[in-house]
Every structure is written in structure tokens, then in C-alpha cells.
N, C-alpha and C positions, 0 to 999 in steps of 0.2 A: 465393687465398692472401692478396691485399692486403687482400681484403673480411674477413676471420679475424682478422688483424691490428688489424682498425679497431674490431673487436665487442669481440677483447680491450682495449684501447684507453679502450674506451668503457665497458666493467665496471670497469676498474683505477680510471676519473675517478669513476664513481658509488658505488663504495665509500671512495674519500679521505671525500669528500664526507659521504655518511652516517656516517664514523667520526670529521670532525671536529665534527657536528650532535650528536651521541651525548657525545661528551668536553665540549661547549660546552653542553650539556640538562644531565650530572653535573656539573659546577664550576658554575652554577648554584645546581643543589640544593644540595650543597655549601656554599655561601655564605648560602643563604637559612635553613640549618640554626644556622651558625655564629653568623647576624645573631640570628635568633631564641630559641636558647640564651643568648646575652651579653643579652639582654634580660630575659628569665627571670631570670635571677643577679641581675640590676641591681634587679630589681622583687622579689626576696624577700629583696635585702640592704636596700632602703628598709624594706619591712612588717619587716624583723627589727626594726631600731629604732626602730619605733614602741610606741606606749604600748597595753597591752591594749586599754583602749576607745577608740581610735581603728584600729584590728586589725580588733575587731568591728563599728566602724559601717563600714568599708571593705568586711568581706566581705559582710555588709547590704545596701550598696548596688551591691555588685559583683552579688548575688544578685538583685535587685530588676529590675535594670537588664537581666539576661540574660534575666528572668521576663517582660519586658513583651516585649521581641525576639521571642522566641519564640511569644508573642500575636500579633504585631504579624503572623508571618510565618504562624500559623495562622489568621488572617483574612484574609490574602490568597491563599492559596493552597486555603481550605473553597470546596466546591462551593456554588454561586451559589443563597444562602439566598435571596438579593433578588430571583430571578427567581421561585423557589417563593413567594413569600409575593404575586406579583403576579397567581398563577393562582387564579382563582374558585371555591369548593369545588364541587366537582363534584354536579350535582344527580341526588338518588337515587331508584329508584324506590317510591313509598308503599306499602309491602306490608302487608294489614288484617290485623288480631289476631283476627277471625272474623267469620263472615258480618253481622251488624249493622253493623260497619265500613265490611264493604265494600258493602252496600245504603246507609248515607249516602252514600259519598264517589262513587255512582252518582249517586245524587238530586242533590247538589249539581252534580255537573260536567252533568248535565242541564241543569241549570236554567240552568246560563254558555252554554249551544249548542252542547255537546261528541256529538260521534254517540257513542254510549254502546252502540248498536246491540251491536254484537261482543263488546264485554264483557257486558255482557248474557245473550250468550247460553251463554256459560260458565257464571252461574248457572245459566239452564234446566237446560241439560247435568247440572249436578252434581244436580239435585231430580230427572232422570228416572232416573240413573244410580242414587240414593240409593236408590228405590222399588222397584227390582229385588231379588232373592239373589241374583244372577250376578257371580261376578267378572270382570273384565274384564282379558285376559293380553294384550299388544301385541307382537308380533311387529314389530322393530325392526332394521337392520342394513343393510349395501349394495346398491348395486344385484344382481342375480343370484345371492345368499347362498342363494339356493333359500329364502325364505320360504314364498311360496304353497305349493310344494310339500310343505311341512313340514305346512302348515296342511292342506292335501288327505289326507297318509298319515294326517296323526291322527284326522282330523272323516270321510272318508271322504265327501265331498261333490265329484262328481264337475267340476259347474258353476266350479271357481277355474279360471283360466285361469293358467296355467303356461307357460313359453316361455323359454329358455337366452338368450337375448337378454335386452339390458339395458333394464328399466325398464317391462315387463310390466304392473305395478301401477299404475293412474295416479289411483285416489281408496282411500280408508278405505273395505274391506268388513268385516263383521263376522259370524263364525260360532259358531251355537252347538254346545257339546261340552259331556260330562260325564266326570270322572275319579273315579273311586271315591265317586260316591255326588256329589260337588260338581258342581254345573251352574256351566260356564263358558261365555265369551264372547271369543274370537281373535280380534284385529286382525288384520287386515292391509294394512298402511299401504305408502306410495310410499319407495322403495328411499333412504338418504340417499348423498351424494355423488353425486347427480342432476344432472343441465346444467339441469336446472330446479328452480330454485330453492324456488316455489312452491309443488310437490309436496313436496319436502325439508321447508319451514316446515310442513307439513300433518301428514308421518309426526311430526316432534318434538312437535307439539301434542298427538299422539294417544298417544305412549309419557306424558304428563303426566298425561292425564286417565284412564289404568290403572291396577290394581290393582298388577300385576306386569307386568316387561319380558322380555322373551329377545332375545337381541340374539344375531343368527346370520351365522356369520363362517363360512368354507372355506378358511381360511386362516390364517397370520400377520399381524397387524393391519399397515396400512401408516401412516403416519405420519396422514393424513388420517384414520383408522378411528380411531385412538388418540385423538385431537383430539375425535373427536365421543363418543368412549365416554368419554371425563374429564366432558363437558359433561353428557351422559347421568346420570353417577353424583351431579350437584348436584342433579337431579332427586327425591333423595330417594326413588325405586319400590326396590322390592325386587328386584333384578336376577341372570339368570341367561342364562350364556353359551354359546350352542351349536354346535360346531364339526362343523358341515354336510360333506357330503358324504368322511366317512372312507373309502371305501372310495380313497380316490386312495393312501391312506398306507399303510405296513406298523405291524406294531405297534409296533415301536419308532419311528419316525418319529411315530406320532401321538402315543403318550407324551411325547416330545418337545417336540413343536407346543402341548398341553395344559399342559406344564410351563413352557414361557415366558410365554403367554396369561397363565396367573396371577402372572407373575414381572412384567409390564408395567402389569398393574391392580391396583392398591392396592387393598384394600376386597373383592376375588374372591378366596373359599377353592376354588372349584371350579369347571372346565370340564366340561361332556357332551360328547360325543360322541354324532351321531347321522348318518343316513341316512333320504333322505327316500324313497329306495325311486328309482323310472322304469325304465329298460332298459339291459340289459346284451347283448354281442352273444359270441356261444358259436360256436366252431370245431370241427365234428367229421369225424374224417378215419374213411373207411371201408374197410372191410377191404382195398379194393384203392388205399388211399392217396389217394383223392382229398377234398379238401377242403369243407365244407359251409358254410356261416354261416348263421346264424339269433341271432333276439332272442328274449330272454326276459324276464320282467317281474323284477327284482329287487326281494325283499322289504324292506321298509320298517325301519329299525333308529329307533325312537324310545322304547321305555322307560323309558332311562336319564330323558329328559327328562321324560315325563309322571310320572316316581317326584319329579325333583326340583320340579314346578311343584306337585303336592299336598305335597309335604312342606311347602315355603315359604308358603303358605297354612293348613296348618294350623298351624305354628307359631308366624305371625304377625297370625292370624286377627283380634285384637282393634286391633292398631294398622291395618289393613292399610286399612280404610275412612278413618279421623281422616287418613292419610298421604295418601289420596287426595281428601281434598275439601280440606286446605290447599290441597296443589297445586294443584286447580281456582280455586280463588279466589286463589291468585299469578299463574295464568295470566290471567283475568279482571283482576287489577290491572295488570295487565302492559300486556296489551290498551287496557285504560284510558289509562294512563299515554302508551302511540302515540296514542292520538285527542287526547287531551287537550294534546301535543305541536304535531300538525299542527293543531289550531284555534287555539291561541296563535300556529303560524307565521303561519298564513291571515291569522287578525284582526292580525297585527301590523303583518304587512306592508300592509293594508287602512288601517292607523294611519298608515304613513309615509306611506304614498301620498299619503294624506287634509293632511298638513300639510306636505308638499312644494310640494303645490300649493298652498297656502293661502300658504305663503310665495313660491311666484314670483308669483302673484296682490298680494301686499305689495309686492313689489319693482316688478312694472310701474304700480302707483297711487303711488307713493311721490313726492312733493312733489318730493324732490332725490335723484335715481337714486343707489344708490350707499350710503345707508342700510344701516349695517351690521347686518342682521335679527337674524342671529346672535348677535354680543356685544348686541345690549339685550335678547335672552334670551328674550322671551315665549315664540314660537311654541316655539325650542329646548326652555325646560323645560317646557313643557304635552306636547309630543311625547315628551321623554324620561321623564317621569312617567306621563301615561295608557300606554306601552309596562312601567312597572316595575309599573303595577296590575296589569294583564294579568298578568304573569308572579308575580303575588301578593309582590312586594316592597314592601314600606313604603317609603313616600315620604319619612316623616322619619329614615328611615336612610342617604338617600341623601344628599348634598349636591351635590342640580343645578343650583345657580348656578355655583356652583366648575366642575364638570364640561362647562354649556355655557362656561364662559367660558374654559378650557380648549382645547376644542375650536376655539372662537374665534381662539384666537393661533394656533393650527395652522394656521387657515384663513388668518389674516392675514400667515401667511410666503408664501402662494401666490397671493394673492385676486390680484395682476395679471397672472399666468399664466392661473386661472381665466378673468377676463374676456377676453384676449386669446386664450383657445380659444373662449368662445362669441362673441365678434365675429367670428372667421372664420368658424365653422360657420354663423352667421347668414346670413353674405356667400353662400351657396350659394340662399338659401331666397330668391324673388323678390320685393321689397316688403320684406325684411328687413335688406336690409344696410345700410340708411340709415336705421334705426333706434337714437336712441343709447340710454340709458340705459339705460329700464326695461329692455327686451328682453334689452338684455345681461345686467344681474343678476337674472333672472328664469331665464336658463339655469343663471349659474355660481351661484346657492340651491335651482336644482335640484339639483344634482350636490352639494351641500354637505350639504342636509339627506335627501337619500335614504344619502349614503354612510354622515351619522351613525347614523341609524335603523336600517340596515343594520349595524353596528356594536354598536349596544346589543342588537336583535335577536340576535345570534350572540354576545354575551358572556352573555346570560341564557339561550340555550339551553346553553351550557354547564355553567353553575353558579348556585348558590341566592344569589349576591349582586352586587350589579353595581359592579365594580372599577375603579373611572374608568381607574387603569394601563394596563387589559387593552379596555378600549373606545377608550382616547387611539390604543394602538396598530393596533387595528382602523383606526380611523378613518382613520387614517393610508396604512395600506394599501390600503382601498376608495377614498380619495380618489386613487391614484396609479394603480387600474386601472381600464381598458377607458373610455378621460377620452373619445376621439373619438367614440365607437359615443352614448355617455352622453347628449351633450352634444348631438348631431343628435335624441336623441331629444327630450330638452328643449325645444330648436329649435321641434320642431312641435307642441308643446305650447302655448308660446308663439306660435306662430304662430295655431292652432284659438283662442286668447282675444284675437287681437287682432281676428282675424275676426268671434266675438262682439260683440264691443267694438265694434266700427263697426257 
């Protein structure tokens, strides 16, 4: 009863309270209304009597003054144009305007020491492919979609290997078939959304260099399916979708299943439906009720698909080769464009290497240790130039004085941390830590011009221009990571040229 007492007690205090916070919020307002109306009045009884044109330069500059506010407050609150304008345009890949293009820009990057190998052989590809009348139809889609099997009902070649388990397929076979009179040629490629990857990369190169795709599903796309059949459709083939294994569904359910398929892909006026045929198990009870099983071969349901893969061929007979030899030589450019990547990284990185060393080599010769290599520039812009040839950037576009001297102050906010990491590291290495000078700065020009080179390196793989903004801040970053691991390496770098050296 007392405890009831105390609860009411303790509602009765917290409602004064909130009703005198409520009364004390309104007589506020109130006030703030009152203040700001008698102002109003005060400032339309001044403009009453004023003079026309002092009326008009007043709401002029009453206007002018709100106009800039409202600038003032839409540049500060626009998303960070300053930050866009710091990122590199993005480098794209060269795709040739037709074969003569892309047989130069082979020769050329030949002749730089690019492995052209692979690209390469995507031409061959296209000149044997060309030589043939076969078209070539790729069997495309997920792991256990029942491809092979598809491929077995229609070619009737008993030799595919087929198996309900996933991933059956493990290279590009290729079978020849004929459908009214047309001699074709079936893929059949490694399952996509494969644990391996490699295979994966193999089936998409080979729905590229086909005529026409079927891409064969048993299902409702799942989200991963969807992902890869968008990317499928920039492929530009002439695409048809086969929804495998119908006997799971009733008719109306599969109506269904076919009506979303086309409802998720843009671009698909039609689903088939097929059946690739295998075994079905039959229960027969005999006169005296006893039960039997047995398997029987169930017939193969694919017409529908072979009506639509002649149709789509002969309708599109005339583009259907031009669409498949661009393709081949984007994927060729393509190819190109990877080799051509990884020998810019190789040689670049072969670049820093080469004047990393050259600069702890300056540092341990250097008269009065301590020579700041960096700010007087040489080695920096010969490094940061022979790295923007490389990556085909003009050098008089760049301003690498400005950019090492840059980098320079950077360096000169930290260069006594520098040294006093590699004086410790030193201290471990025997014969070294009673070394003053060179040694020392021979580590921390390690770690200075690897982290820049490293820096310009990953700003040009990025984009077609090198953005001191977007390299300062690299910089910035590779000099603040993995400093101890770095700088022992340096160590015995230094240490193998002092050994030299004596």
C-alpha cells in the first residue's frame, strides 16, 4: 500500500513537471511570435516611407544578398566535387575498329615485350573458325543445368559424359550436329558459378567466340544466375533460354516459371522448354497387389529448342558471322590489354627497384650523409618519368619537379622518424649499428623512393593521367605501412653493399 502510494506520488511530481516545461516551451513561443511580428510592422512602417527608388535598391539588395546565402549554403552542403575532380580518369580498355587495328596494336605491343601469345591466338581462333560453314551454338549455364545431356539427346553421341553431380564438364568439347539441312557445331563448356574459377573464365570465353548461346537453366534464376546472364547479354550473341528439366513442373507451374524468366531479362521475348530425356522409375502393382519398380528410359523432349536455334540462324544469317568475329577480336583486345597490364606492372616495378637502389647507393657515397636525394630531385624525376613513359604518359604533361618536391615535404615532416627506424633496425644487423650516416639514409631512401614508385605505379594503373593529388596521397599511405618489415629489408641491402664495398 505504501509502495502505491509512492508510484502515485512519483506520477503526480512528473506530470507538474512536464506541464510546467509545456506552459514554459508555449509563453516562449508566444513571445518569440510577439517579438517577431512587432519587428515586421516596424520594418514595413520604415520601407512605407521610403522613396520609390530607395524601396527598389533595398529589395535589390535584399534579393541579391539572400541569392548569394543560398550559393554560399549550396556549396557547402554539394557532394565533394573536390574529391571527384582528384580521381584519375579511369583507363579504358582499346577496343580495334577491325582487324588491321587490331593486327598493329599486336605488332606494336610486340615489339615493347608484351607476351601477345594469348591474344594472338584469338585471331588464329577467328581465321579457323571463319573457314568453316558451321555454325557454332554454345551451350552456356550452371553447374548441373543438364547441358551435356542436352547436347547427348540432340547429337545422339553416346561418348559426353553426363553425371547429376556438379561440374562434370571440366574443358570445351565441341560436337558436330545438323538441323534442317544447316551443319552445326555444340559447345560444351565448364558449368558457370564453378569453385573454380578458371574453368568458369573458359565457359565465358567460349559463349564469346559463338555464333549463338543457349543458356540452360532448371529453374528460377538465382541472384548469381541473373548476374551472369546480364553480363552474358553485353556479349552481343544472339541468345536463347532453355528451361531444362520440365518434367519436375506441372503445366501451370511451368507456364509460370517461363513467364518470370522473361519478366527478369530484358531483351528475352521467349523461354523453351525442354527435356533432356535419362530415366524415369515406374511402379507396377500386380494383380495380387504386390508392388514392382523398374526404370525406363524417358524420351527426350527438345524440338521446341532445335525449331528455335534454326529459326534464329536463319533469320539472322547475314549479321550472325560480323557479330561473331567483332566479338573475337574484343576478346583478343581484351587479352591484350591483361598482358599489356602485367608487363607495365613487371617492368615498373623492375624501374623502382632499379633507382631505389641507385638512390641508397647515393646516400651511402654521399660526402655529408644526410643529403637530401629527394628534394634536389634528379634520381626522383628520372624515376617518376621513365615510370609515366612506360605507361605512355607525356612527360611534358606532367609537372615532376613540382610532384617530387611535393613528395619531398612529405617526406620532410617524417624524415627524423625515418632515420630513427632505420638506426634501430641497423642496431640488430652485426657490424651495423656503429654505422652512422650513410647506412642510415641509405635505409630511410629505401623506403622513400620504393613507397613513391609504388605510389605512381598504382595511380597509373588506375587512370590515363598521373594526378600528383591522388599519388601525394598514395604516397602518403605506402610510407606509413608495413615501415619495420620494410626497412630490415633495406637493412640487408645495405648491409650486401657494404660487404661489397670492403
Amino acid at each position: 500500500m505504501i509502495e502505491q502510494q509512492k508510484n502515485r506520488s512519483s506520477k503526480r511530481i512528473y506530470r507538474l513537471i512536464l506541464l510546467m516545461l509545456i506552459l514554459f516551451l508555449g509563453l516562449l513561443i508566444l513571445l518569440l511570435t510577439l517579438q517577431l511580428t512587432e519587428s515586421a510592422l516596424n520594418i514595413w512602417h520604415l520601407l512605407d516611407q521610403l522613396s520609390p527608388r530607395l524601396l527598389i535598391f533595398y529589395g535589390v539588395g535584399l534579393f541579391l544578398f539572400s541569392l548569394g546565402l543560398f550559393f554560399l549554403i549550396w556549396r557547402l552542403l554539394k557532394p565533394g566535387d573536390s574529391a571527384k575532380q582528384q580521381l584519375p580518369a579511369q583507363r579504358q580498355i582499346p577496343l580495334p575498329e577491325d582487324r588491321e587495328a587490331f593486327e598493329s596494336a599486336l605488332a606494336k605491343a610486340d615489339e615493347k615485350g608484351v607476351d601477345v601469345s594469348q591474344a594472338r591466338q584469338e585471331l588464329y581462333e577467328l581465321d579457323q573458325r571463319s573457314k568453316s560453314a558451321e555454325r557454332y551454338v554454345a551451350f552456356f549455364g550452371p553447374v548441373s543445368a543438364g547441358k551435356s545431356a542436352l547436347i547427348k539427346a540432340i547429337t545422339g553421341v553416346e561418348e559426353i559424359q553426363t553425371d547429376p553431380r556438379a561440374g562434370t564438364t571440366k574443358a570445351v568439347e565441341h560436337y558436330h550436329c545438323e538441323i534442317q539441312g544447316q551443319p552445326l557445331i555444340f559447345t560444351d563448356a565448364p558449368g558457370i558459378l564453378d569453385s573454380n574459377e578458371a574453368r568458369v573464365q573458359v565457359a565465358r570465353e567460349e559463349a564469346r567466340r559463338a555464333h549463338l548461346v543457349v543458356y540452360v537453366c532448371d529453374a528460377e534464376l538465382t541472384r548469381d544466375q541473373h548476374r551472369e546472364m546480364v553480363e552474358l547479354q553485353t556479349f552481343e550473341r544472339p541468345l536463347i533460354v532453355a528451361l531444362n528439366k520440365r518434367d519436375r513442373y506441372t503445366d501451370e507451374d511451368l507456364a509460370a516459371i517461363m513467364q518470370r524468366l522473361v519478366s527478369q531479362l530484358p531483351g528475352i521475348d521467349n523461354v523453351v522448354s525442354v527435356q533432356a530425356g535419362g530415366q524415369e522409375e515406374l511402379i507396377r502393382i500386380d494383380a495380387e497387389g504386390n508392388e514392382q519398380r523398374a526404370l525406363r528410359e524417358r524420351p527426350p523432349q527438345v524440338d521446341s529448342l532445335l525449331a528455335e536455334i534454326h529459326n534464329r540462324i536463319d533469320q539472322q544469317s547475314d549479321t550472325l558471322e560480323q557479330q561473331r568475329d567483332q566479338s573475337l577480336l574484343h576478346l583478343g583486345a581484351e587479352k591484350l590489354h591483361t598482358a599489356t597490364v602485367e608487363h607495365r606492372k613487371q617492368k615498373g616495378q623492375k624501374l623502382v627497384k632499379e633507382y631505389t637502389h641507385k638512390a641508397m647507393l647515393g646516400a651511402m657515397a654521399a660526402v655529408s650523409p644526410g643529403t637530401d636525394i629527394l628534394i634536389q630531385g634528379y634520381l626522383g624525376i628520372k624515376m617518376v618519368g621513365a615510370l609515366c613513359e612506360l605507361y605512355g604518359i607525356r612527360v611534358k604533361d606532367v609537372d615532376l619537379e613540382q610532384l617530387v618536391e611535393q613528395a619531398g615535404q612529405h617526406v620532410g615532416k617524417r624524415m627524423t622518424l625515418l632515420l630513427a627506424l632505420a638506426g634501430n633496425v641497423l642496431k640488430a644487423f652485426p657490424g651495423l649499428g656503429t654505422v652512422t650516416g650513410g647506412a642510415t639514409h641509405a635505409v630511410a631512401y629505401g623506403l622513400i623512393f620504393q613507397s613513391l614508385g609504388e605510389s605512381v605505379i598504382e595511380t597509373l594503373e588506375q587512370g590515363e593521367t598521373l594526378e600528383k593529388s591522388v599519388v601525394l596521397d598514395k604516397f602518403e599511405e605506402t610510407m606509413s605501412g608495413n615501415l619495420e618489415a620494410r626497412a630490415k629489408h633495406f637493412a640487408r641491402l645495405t648491409l650486401e653493399q657494404l660487404i661489397k664495398k670492403d
